[in-house]
GUGUTI-149553 format. One record per residue (C-alpha): residue number from 1; residue in three letters; x, y, z. Coordinates in nm, 4 decimals, m for minus. Each point is the difference from the previous one (the first is absolute). Layout:
N
- n res east north up
- NUM ALA X Y Z
...
END
This chain:
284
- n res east north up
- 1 UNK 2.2400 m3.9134 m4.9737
- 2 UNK m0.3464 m0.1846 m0.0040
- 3 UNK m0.2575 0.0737 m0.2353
- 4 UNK m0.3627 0.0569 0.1692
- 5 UNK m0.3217 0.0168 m0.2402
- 6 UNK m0.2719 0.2401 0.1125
- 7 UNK m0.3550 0.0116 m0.1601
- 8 UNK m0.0708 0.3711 0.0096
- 9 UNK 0.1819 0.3012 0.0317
- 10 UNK 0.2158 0.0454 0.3092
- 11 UNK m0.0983 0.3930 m0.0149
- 12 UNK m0.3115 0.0581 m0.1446
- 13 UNK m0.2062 m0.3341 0.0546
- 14 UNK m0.0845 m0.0478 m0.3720
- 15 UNK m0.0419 m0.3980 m0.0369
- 16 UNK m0.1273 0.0631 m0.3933
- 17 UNK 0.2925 0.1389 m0.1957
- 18 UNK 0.3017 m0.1924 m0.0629
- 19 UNK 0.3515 0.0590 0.2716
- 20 UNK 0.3019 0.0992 m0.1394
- 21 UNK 0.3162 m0.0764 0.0988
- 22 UNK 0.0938 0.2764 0.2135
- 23 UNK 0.4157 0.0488 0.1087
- 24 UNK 0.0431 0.0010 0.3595
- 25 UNK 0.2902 0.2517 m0.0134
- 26 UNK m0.1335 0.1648 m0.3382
- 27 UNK 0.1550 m0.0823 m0.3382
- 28 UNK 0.2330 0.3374 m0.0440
- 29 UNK 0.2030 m0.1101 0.3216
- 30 UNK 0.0929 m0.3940 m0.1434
- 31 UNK 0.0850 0.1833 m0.3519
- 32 UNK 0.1664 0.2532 0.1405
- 33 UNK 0.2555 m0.2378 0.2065
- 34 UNK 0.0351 m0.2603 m0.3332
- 35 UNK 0.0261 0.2839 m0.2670
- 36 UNK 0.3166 0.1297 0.2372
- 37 UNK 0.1290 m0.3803 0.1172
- 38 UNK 0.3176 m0.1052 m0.1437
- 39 UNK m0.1714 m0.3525 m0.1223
- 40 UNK m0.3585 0.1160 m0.0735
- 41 UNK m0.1854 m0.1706 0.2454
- 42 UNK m0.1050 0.0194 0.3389
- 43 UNK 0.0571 m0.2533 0.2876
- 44 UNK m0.3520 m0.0400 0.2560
- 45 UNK 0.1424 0.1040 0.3221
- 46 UNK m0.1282 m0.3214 0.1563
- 47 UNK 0.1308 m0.2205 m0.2032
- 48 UNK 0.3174 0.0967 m0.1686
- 49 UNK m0.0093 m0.3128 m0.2016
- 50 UNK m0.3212 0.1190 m0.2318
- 51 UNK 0.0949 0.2325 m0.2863
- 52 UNK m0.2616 0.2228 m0.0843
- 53 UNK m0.1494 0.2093 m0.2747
- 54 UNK m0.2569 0.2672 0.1645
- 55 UNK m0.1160 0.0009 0.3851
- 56 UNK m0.2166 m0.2474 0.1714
- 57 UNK m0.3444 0.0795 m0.1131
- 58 UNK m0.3357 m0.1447 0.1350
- 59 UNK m0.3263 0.0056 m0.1577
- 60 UNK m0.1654 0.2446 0.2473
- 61 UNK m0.1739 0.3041 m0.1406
- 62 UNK m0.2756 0.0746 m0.2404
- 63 UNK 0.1416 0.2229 m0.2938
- 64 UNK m0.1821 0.3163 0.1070
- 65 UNK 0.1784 m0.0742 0.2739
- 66 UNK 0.3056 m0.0770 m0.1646
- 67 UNK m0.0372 0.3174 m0.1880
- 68 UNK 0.0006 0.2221 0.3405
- 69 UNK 0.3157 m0.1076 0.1241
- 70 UNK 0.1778 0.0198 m0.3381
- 71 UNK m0.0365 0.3063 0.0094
- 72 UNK 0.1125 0.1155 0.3085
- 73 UNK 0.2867 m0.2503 m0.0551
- 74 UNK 0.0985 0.1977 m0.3270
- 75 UNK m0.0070 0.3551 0.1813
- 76 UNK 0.1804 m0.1762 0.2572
- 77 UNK 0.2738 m0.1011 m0.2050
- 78 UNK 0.0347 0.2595 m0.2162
- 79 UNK 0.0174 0.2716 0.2982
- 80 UNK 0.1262 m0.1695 0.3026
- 81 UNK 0.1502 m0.3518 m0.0877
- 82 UNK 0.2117 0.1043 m0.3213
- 83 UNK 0.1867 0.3230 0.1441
- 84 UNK 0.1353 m0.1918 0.3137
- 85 UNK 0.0818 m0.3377 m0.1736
- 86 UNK 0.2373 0.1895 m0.2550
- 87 UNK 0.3379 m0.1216 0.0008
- 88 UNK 0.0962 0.3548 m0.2068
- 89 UNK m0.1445 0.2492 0.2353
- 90 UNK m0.2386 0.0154 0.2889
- 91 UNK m0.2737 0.2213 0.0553
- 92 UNK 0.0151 0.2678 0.3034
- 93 UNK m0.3503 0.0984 m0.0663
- 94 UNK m0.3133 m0.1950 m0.0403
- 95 UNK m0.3523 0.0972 0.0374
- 96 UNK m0.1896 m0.2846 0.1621
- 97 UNK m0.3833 m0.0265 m0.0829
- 98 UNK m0.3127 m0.1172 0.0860
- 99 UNK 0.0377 m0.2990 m0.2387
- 100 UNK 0.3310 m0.0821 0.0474
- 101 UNK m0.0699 m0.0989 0.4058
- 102 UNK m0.3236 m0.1584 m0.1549
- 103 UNK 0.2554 m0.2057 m0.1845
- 104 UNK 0.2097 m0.1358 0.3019
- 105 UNK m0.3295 m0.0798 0.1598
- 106 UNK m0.0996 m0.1797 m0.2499
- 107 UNK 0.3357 m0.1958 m0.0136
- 108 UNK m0.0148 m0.0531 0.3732
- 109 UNK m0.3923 m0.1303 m0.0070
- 110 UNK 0.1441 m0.2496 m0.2859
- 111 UNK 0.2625 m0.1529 0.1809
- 112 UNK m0.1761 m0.0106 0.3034
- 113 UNK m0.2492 m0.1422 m0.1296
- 114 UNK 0.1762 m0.3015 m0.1472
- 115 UNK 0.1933 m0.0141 0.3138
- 116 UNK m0.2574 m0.0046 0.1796
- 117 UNK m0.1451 m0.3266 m0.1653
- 118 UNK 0.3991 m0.1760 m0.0034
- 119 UNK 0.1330 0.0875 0.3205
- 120 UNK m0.0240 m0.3261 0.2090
- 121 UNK 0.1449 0.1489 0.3378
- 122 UNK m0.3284 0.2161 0.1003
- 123 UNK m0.1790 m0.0371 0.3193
- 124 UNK m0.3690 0.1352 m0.0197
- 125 UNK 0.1044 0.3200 0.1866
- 126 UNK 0.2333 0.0243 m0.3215
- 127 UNK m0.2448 m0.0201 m0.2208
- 128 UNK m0.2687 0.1769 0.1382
- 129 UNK 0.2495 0.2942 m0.0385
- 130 UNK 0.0245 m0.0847 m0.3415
- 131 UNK m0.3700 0.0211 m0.0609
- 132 UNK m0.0203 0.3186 0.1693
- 133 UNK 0.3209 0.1477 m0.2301
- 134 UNK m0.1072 m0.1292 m0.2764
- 135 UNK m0.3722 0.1082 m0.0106
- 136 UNK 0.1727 0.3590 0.0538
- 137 UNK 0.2204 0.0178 m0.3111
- 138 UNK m0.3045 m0.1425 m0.1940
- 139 UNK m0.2032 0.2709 0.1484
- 140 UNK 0.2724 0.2608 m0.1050
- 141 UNK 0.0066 m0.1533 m0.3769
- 142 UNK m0.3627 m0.0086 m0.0633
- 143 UNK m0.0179 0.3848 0.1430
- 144 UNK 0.2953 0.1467 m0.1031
- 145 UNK 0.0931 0.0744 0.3417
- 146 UNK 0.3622 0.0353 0.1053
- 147 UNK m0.0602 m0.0120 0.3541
- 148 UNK 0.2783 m0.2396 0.0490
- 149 UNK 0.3590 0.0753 0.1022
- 150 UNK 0.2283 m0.1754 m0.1706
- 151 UNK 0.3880 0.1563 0.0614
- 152 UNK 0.3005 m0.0817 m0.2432
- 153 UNK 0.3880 0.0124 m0.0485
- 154 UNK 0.1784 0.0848 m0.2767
- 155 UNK 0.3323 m0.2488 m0.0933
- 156 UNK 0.2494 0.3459 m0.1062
- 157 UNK 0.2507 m0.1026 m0.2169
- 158 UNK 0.3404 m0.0694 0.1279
- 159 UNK m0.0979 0.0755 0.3450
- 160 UNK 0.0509 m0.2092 0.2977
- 161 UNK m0.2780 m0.2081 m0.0888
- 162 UNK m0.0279 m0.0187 0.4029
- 163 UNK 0.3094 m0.2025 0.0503
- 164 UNK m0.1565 m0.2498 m0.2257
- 165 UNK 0.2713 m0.0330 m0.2879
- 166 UNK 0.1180 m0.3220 m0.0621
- 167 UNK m0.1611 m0.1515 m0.3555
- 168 UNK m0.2447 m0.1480 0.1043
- 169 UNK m0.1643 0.2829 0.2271
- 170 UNK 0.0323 0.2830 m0.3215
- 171 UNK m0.1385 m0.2003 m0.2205
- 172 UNK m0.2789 m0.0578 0.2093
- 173 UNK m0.0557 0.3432 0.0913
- 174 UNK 0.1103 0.1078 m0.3495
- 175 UNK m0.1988 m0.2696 m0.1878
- 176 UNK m0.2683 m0.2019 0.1637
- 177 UNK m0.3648 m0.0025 0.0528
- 178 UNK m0.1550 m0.2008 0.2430
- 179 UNK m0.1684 m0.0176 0.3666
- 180 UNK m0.3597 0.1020 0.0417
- 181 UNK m0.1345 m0.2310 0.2684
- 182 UNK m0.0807 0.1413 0.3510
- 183 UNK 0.2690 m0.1341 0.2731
- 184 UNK m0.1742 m0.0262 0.3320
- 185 UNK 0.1795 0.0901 0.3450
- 186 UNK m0.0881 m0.0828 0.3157
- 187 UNK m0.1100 0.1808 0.3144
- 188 UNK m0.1227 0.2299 m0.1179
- 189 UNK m0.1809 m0.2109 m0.2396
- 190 UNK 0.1011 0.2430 m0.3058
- 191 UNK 0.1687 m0.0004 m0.3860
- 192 UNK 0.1762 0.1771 m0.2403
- 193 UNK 0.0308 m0.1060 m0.4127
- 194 UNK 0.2838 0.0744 m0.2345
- 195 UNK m0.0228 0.0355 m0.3618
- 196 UNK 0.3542 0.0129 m0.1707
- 197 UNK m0.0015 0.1654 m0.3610
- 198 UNK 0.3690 0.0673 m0.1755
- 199 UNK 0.1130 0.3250 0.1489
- 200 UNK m0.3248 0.0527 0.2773
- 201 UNK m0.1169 m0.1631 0.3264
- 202 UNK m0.3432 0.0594 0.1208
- 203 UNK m0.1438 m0.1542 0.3080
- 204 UNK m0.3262 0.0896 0.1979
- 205 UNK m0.0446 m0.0818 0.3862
- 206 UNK m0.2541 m0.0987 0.1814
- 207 UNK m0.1908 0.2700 0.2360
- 208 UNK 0.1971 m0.1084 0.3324
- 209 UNK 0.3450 0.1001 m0.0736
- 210 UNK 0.1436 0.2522 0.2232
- 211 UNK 0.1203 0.2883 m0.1528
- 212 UNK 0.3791 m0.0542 0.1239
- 213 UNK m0.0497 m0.3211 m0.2015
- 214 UNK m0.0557 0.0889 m0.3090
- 215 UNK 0.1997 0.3306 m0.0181
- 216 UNK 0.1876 0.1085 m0.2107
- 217 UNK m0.2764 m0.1328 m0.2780
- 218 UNK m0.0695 0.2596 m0.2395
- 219 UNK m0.3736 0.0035 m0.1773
- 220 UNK m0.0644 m0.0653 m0.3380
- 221 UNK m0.2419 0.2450 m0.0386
- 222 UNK m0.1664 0.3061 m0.2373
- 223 UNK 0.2007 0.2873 m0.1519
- 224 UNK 0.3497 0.0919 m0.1382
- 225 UNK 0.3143 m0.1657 0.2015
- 226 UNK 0.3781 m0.0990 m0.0304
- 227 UNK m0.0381 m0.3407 m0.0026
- 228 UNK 0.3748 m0.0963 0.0640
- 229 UNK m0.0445 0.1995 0.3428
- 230 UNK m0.2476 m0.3146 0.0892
- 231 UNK 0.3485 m0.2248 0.1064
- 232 UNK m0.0722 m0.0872 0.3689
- 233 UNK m0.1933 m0.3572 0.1324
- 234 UNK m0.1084 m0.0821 0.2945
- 235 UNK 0.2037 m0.2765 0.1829
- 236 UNK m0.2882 m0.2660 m0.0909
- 237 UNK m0.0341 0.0608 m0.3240
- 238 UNK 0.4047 m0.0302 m0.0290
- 239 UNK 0.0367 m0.2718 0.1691
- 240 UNK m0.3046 m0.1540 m0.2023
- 241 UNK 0.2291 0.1048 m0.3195
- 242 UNK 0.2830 m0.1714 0.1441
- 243 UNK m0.1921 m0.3292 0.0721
- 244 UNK m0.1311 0.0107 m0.3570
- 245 UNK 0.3484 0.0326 m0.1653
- 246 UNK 0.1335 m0.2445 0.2562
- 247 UNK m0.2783 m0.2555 m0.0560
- 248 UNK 0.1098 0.0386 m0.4534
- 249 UNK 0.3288 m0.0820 0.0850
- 250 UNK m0.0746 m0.2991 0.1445
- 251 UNK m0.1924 m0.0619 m0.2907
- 252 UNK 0.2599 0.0790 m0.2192
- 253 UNK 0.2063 m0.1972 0.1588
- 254 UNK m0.1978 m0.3116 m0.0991
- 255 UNK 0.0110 0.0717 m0.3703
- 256 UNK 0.0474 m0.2690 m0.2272
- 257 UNK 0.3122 m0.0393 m0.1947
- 258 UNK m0.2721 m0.0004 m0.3046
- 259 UNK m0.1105 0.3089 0.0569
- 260 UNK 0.3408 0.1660 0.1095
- 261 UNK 0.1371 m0.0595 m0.3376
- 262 UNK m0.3287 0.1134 m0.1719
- 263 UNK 0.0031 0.3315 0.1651
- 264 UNK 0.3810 0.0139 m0.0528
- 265 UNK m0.0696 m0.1143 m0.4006
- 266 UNK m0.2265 0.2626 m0.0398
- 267 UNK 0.1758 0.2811 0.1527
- 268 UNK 0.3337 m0.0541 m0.2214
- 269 UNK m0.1910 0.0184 m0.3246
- 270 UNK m0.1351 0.3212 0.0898
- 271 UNK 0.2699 0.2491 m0.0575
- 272 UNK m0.2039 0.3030 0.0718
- 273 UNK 0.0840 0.2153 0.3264
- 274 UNK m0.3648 m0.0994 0.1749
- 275 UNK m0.2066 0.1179 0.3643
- 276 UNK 0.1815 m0.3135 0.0802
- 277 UNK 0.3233 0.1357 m0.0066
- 278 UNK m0.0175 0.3539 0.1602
- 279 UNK m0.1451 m0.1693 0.2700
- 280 UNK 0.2743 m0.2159 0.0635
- 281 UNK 0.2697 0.3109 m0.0214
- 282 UNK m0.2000 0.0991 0.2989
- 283 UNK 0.1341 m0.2788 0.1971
- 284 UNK 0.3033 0.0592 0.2316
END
């Protein structure tokens, strides 16, 4: 991933106080997948070759700033994130808040943001949308506004992770973060973005979807719910899923021998019974 360097605060427009280095997927969601990896690292999805330490980080807010989405990203992961991406036992009831869709906004602004700035395939219809989306989720930050509809999917353990369960698809779905930019259709000029978290898929649509299209998404929205009861996607987002494991393999498949044998190395001295592994007993 490329590195931008901003002058002022993406959210607030403070061009006085230092940036930080602000996670694009925040930091609980890279820990959480090396803390239960079988060699203690993670792998950047779009570049299997580089090894990695924490998440890709940019310097892009001001700490107040910083300081706001820390801790919705705490409540986040403490309430939401932590009882579905449990290898022991998965919640049937959460209680979604306020803060917590605050949180997934704020994750979706981020990536989109940086997408925004990376993507080279954009005509200027493309990125006037952009503008448009992105001046709304900055609108929603600064206000505290959830006026956004962001719908999700749980990833139920041992289920039939959608006809997706070769290795390479549950440990995606299982195991990965990634996505965020907006993928633009034509005719209807239109777009949908997926965010990919171990365990959950969000995605948000455009306004012109018809309602056929995007059934049977379920909202991600205020009050009490059985969060393994959200296991239905649309056909797009599905098929986007597919692409995405599809488009690691061939990845994968491009691995050096170097790194092959590092992964392998480090997974044999670990003798522990990992994330790693009760993922791949998932596999048929």
């Amino acid at each position: 991933m490329n590195t931008i360097n901003f002058n002022e605060c993406q959210l607030c427009g403070d061009d006085q106080s230092p940036l930080q280095e602000s996670h694009l997927v925040p930091k609980f969601v890279s820990d959480w997948i090396k803390e239960t990896s079988k060699t203690g690292f993670i792998r950047a999805m779009d570049n299997p070759e580089e090894r990695l330490q924490d998440g890709f980080k940019i310097p892009m807010l001001c700490t107040k700033c910083e300081r706001k989405f820390s801790n919705w990203e705490g409540k986040f992961a403490e309430h939401i994130f932590k009882r579905i991406a449990n290898y022991r036992k998965q919640t049937e009831s959460f209680t979604i808040s306020d803060d917590h869709i605050l949180c997934l906004i704020s994750i979706f602004w981020r990536l989109l943001k940086y997408n925004s700035l990376t993507q080279t395939d954009l005509w200027d219809c493309d990125k006037a949308a952009y503008e448009v989306l992105l001046a709304k989720f900055k609108d929603c930050i600064l206000k505290g506004d959830c006026n956004v509809d962001i719908y999700y999917a749980t990833v139920k353990r041992e289920s039939d992770y959608w006809g997706l369960t070769d290795m390479e698809s549950i440990m995606t779905l299982e195991r990965a973060q990634g996505d965020g930019s907006a993928i633009f259709l034509d005719d209807p000029h239109r777009y949908y973005s997926v965010l990919r978290l171990p365990f959950f898929i969000f995605y948000i649509f455009s306004d012109n979807w018809e309602k056929q299209e995007i059934t049977p998404a379920q909202l991600f929205t205020k009050g009490e719910t059985n969060p393994l009861l959200a296991n239905q996607l649309p056909m797009v987002i599905l098929d986007h899923i597919k692409w995405s494991i599809n488009n690691l393999k061939q990845k994968q498949k491009k691995l050096s021998n170097k790194s092959k044998q590092s992964i392998i190395s480090s997974a044999i001295k670990n003798s522990y019974i990992t994330g790693t592994d009760k993922s791949l007993k998932s596999v048929k």
